[in-house]
C-alpha positions in Angstrom: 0.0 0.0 0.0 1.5 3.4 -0.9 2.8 5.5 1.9 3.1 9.2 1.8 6.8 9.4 1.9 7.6 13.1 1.1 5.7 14.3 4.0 6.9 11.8 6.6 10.4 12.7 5.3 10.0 15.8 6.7 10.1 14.1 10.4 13.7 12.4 9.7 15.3 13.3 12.7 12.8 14.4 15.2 12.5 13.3 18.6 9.1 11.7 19.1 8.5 11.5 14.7 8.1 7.8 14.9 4.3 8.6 16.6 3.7 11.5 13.9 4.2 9.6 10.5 1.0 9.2 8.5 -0.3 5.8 8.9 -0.8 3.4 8.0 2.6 2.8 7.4 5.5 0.5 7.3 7.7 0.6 10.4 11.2 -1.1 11.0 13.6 -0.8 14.1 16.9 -0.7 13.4 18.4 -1.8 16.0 16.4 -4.9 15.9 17.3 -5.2 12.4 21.3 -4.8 13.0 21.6 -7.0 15.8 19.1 -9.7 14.3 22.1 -9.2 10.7 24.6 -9.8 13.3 23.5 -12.8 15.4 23.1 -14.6 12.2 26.4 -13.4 10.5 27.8 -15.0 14.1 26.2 -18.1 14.2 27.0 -19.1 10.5 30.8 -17.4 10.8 31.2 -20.0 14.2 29.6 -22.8 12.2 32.1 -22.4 9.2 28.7 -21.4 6.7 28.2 -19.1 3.9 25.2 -17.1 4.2 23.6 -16.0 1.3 20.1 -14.3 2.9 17.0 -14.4 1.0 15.7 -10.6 -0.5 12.1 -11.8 -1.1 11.7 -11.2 2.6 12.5 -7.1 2.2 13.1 -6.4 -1.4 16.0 -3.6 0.2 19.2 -2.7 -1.6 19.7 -0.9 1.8 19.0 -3.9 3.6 21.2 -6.1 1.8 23.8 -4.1 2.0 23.8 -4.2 5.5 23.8 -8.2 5.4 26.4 -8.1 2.8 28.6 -5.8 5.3 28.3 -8.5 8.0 29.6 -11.2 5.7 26.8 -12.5 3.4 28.5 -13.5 0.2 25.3 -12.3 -1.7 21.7 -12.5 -1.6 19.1 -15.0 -3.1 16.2 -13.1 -5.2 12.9 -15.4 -5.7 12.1 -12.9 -9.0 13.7 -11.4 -11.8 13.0 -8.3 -11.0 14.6 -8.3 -7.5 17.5 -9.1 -9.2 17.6 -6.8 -11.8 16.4 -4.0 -9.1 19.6 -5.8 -6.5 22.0 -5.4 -9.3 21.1 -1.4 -9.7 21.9 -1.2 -6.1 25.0 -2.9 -6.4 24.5 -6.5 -4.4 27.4 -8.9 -5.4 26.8 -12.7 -5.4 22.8 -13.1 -6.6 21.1 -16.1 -7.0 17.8 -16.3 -8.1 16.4 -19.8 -6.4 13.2 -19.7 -9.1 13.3 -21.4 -12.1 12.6 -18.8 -14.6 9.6 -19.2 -17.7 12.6 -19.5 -20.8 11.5 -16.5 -22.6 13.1 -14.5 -19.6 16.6 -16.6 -20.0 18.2 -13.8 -22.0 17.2 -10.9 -19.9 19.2 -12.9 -17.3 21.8 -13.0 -19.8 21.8 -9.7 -20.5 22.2 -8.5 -16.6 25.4 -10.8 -16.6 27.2 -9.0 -19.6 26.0 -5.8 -18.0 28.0 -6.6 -14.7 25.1 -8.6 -12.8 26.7 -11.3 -10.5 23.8 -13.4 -11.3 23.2 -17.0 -10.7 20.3 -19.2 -12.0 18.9 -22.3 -10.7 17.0 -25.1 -13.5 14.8 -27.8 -13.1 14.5 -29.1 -16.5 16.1 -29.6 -19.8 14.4 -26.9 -21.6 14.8 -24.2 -19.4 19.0 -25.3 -19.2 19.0 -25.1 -22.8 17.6 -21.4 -23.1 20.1 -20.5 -20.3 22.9 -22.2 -22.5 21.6 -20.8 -25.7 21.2 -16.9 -24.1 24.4 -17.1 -22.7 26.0 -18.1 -25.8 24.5 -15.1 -27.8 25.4 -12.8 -25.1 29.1 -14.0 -25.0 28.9 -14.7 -21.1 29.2 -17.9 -18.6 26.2 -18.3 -16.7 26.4 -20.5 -12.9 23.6 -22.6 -12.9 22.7 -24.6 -9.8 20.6 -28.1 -10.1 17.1 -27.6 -8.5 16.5 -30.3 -6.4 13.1 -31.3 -4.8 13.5 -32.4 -1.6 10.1 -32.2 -0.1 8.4 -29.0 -0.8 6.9 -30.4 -4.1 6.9 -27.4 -5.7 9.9 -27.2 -8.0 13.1 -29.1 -8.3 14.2 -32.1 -10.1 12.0 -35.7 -9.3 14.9 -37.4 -8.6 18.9 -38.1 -8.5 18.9 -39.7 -12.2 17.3 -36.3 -13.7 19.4 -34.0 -11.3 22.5 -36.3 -12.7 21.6 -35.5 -16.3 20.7 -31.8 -15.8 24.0 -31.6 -14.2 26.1 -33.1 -17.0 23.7 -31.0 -19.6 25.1 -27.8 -18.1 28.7 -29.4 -18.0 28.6 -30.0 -21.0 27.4 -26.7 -22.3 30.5 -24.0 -23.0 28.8 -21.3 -22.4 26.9 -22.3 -18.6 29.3 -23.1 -15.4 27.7 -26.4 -12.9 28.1 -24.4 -9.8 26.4 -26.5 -7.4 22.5 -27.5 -6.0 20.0 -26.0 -4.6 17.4 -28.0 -1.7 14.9 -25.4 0.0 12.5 -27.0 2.3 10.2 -24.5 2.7 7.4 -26.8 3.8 9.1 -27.7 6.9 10.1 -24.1 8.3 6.7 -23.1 10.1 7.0 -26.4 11.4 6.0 -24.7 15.2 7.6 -28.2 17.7 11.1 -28.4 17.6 11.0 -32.1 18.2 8.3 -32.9 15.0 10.1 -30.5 12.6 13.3 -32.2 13.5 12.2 -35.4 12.8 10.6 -34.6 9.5 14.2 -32.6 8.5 15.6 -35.5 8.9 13.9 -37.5 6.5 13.7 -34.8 3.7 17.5 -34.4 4.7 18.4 -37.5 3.8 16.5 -37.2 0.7 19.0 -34.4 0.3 22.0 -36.2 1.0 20.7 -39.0 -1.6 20.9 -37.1 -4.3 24.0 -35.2 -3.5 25.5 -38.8 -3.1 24.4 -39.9 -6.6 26.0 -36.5 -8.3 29.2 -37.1 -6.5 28.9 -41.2 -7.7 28.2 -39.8 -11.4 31.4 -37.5 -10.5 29.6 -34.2 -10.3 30.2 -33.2 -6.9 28.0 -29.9 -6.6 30.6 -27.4 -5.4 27.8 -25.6 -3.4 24.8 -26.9 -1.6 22.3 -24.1 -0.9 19.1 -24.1 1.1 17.6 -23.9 4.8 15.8 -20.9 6.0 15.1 -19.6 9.7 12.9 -22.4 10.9 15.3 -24.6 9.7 18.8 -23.5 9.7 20.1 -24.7 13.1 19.3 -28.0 12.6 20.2 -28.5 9.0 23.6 -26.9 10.2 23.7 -29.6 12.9 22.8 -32.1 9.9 25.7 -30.9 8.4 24.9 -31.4 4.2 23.4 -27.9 3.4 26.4 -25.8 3.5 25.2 -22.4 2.4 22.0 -21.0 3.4 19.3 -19.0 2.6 17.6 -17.3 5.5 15.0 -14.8 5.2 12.7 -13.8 8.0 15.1 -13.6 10.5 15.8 -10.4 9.9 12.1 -9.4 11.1 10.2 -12.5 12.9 6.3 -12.0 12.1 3.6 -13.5 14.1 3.5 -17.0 12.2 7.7 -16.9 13.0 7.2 -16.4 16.8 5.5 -19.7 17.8 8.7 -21.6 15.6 10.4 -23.4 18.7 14.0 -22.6 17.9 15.2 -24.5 20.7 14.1 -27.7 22.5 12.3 -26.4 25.2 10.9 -23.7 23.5 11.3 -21.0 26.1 10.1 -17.4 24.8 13.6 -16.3 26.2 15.3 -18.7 23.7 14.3 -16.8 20.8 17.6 -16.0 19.3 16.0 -13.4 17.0 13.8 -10.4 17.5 10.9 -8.7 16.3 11.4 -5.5 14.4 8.4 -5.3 11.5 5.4 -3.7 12.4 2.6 -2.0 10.6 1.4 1.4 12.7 -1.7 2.5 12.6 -4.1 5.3 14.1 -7.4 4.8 15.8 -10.1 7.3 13.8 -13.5 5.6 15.3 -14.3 5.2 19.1 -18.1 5.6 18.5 -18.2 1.5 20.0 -18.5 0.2 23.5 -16.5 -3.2 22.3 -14.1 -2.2 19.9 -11.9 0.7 18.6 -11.6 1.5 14.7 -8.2 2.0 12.9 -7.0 2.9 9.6 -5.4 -0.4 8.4 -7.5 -3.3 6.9 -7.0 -5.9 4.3 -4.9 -3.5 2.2 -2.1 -2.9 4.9 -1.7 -6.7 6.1 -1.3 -9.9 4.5 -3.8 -12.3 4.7 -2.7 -15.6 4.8 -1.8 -15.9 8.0 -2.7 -15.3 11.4 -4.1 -12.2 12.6 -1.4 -9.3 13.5 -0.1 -9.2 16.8 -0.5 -6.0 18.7 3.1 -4.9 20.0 2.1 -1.7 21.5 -0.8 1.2 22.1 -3.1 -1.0 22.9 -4.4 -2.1 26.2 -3.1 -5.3 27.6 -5.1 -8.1 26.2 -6.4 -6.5 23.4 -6.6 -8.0 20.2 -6.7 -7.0 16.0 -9.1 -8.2 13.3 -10.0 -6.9 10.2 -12.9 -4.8 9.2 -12.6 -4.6 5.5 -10.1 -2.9 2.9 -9.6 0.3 4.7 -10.4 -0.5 8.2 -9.1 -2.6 11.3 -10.5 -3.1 14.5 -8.5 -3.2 17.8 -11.4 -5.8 20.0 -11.6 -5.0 24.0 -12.8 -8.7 24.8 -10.0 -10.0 26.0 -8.3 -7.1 28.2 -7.8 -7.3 31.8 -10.9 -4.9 32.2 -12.8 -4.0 28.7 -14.3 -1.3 30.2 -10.3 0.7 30.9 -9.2 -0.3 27.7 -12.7 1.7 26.0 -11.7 4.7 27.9 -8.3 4.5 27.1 -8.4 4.7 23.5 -8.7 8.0 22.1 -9.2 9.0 18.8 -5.6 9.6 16.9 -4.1 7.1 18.8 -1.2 4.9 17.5 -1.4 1.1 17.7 1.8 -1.1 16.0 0.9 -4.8 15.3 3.4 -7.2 14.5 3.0 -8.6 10.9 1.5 -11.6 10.2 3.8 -13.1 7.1 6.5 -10.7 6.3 7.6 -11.6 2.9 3.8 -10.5 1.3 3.2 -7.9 4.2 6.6 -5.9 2.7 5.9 -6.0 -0.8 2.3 -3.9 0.4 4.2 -0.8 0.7 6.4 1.5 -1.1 9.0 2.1 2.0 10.2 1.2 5.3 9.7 4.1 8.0 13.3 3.4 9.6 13.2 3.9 13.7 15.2 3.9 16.9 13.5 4.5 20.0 10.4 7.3 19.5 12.2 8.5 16.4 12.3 8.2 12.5 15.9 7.7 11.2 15.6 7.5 7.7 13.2 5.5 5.0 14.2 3.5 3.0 12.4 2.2 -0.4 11.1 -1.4 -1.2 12.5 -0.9 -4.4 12.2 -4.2 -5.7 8.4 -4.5 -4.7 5.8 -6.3 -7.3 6.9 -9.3 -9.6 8.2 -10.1 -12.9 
């Protein structure tokens, strides 16, 4: 959803701006964000792993830059588009972990000869010989990884025989490079009990390992294994075959994120991550003895998850629905005493909820509203919002 950026510009800087930007709006704490960059940058530096973190989840040259400057060796982009938009901002190391329609094969060629350090995944014969065949004309060597399915269903090779042969097809090719696989088990990351997701990583992980093991028997080791994301990536590090990974919503932690047990017991205090993404938004109807009204609906929250979480402004115990495109409501129900919480809410008031899915909930906005403490630091664009 648009947000009026030129006017909230004007309140870079102020003490108390972050509760005068006009809402709704997109709000991200930095010092959240930084330390979340660093505690991962940490654990895969001590665990000897590359970390190549996933853009789809903020779509921010000015993000990635930040995760590139604590050590990420690139980012992964899920579109076209966020690459060609991550290559304008300068982001070394790209990988783009969708196979791509064909037709699109020689824009990706095209952002290589321009100076895009671009990598491709394929899943199938004909999409390995457009890459070879737009490479060629373009008089470039493309890296292409092996898709592999290893659960998710989605995309990805059936099996070890056809990952073996798409391997040797871009060997073979003079124009493409083999550079290693891909194995994303996305299915597995919202996976809430530590001891059930384990158990089901392990199976899918040795689906993994199986077809690594028949590349390296056909001698085509993959030099790179990439995959995992934050439900997943302590334990597949612990599992020790994915080697790079590709971690996304770590940076943030929405609502469906904060019931994913990262450790064993599953102690709140365990969370090794933060939560810095929230949508703000002000209260404009208190006409209702059960409920205030706010500004953000179905247009300022994604939708296929749970509810958002209110973080702060509300009264304890109070809890957010929708009320349509334009609208929210913030219930009393559930407070320690509905009849305080009524009173308490005045119209004007600011409420931040904690976003539901971040990936979708970003790409609703044109810009982040940057924040420490009670003030607004900078904003910074979603420049690689939308598909293509």
């Amino acid at each position: 959803m648009p947000t009026s950026t030129p006017l909230n510009s004007e309140l870079i800087g102020q003490p108390g701006s972050r509760w005068e930007i006009l809402t709704p709006a997109l709000i991200l704490d930095l010092d959240v964000l930084d330390a979340n960059i660093a505690t991962m940058a940490a654990w895969a530096r001590d665990g000897g792993f590359t970390l190549r973190p996933h853009g789809k989840s903020h779509k921010s040259p000015d993000i990635a830059k930040r995760q590139v400057a604590a050590g990420a060796v690139g980012l992964c982009c899920a579109s076209l588009r966020e690459a060609q938009v991550m290559v304008a901002g300068g982001i070394p190391g790209l990988l783009i972990t969708t196979p791509l329609a064909p037709g699109k094969a020689p824009l990706v060629a095209e952002l290589v000869k321009g100076g895009g350090d671009i990598s491709v995944v394929a899943d199938h014969e004909v999409l390995v010989t457009a890459y070879g065949a737009a490479a060629a004309a373009a008089g470039i060597e493309l890296n292409v990884f092996v898709d592999l399915d290893v659960g998710l269903g989605r995309t990805g090779t059936p099996s070890g025989t056809v990952a073996i042969e798409l391997a040797g097809q871009i060997t073979a090719h003079p124009a493409l490079n083999y550079a290693g696989v891909q194995g994303y088990m996305g299915h597995l990351q919202h996976v809430d009990d530590h001891r059930e997701r384990r158990g089901l990583l392990a199976g899918d992980t040795n689906d993994l390992q199986g077809k690594v093991d028949a590349l390296i028997k056909a001698n085509l080791p993959p030099a790179i294994i990439s995959g995992g994301g934050t439900g997943t990536h302590r334990m597949d590090g612990e599992n020790g075959t994915i080697g790079e990974f590709q971690v996304g919503s770590y940076l943030f932690m929405d609502v469906q994120y904060l019931t994913v047990q990262q450790t064993p017991s599953g102690a709140a205090g365990e969370q090794p991550y933060g939560t810095g993404l929230f949508v703000q938004t002000s209260v404009v109807n208190i006409n209702h003895p059960t409920y205030a009204v706010t500004d953000a609906g179905l247009k300022s929250f994604a939708t296929d998850g749970p509810f958002p979480l209110i973080a702060r402004g509300g009264p304890d115990g109070t809890t957010y629905r929708y009320m349509g495109d334009e609208h929210g409501a913030i219930d009393f129900a559930n407070a320690a005493d509905s009849m305080d919480a009524m009173d308490a809410m005045a119209l004007g008031d600011r409420v931040e909820c904690v976003v539901p899915h971040c990936d979708p909930n970003v790409n609703l906005y044109n810009a982040y509203h940057v924040v420490q403490g009670d003030t607004l630091v900078d904003i910074w664009p979603v420049a690689a919002r939308g598909n293509s």
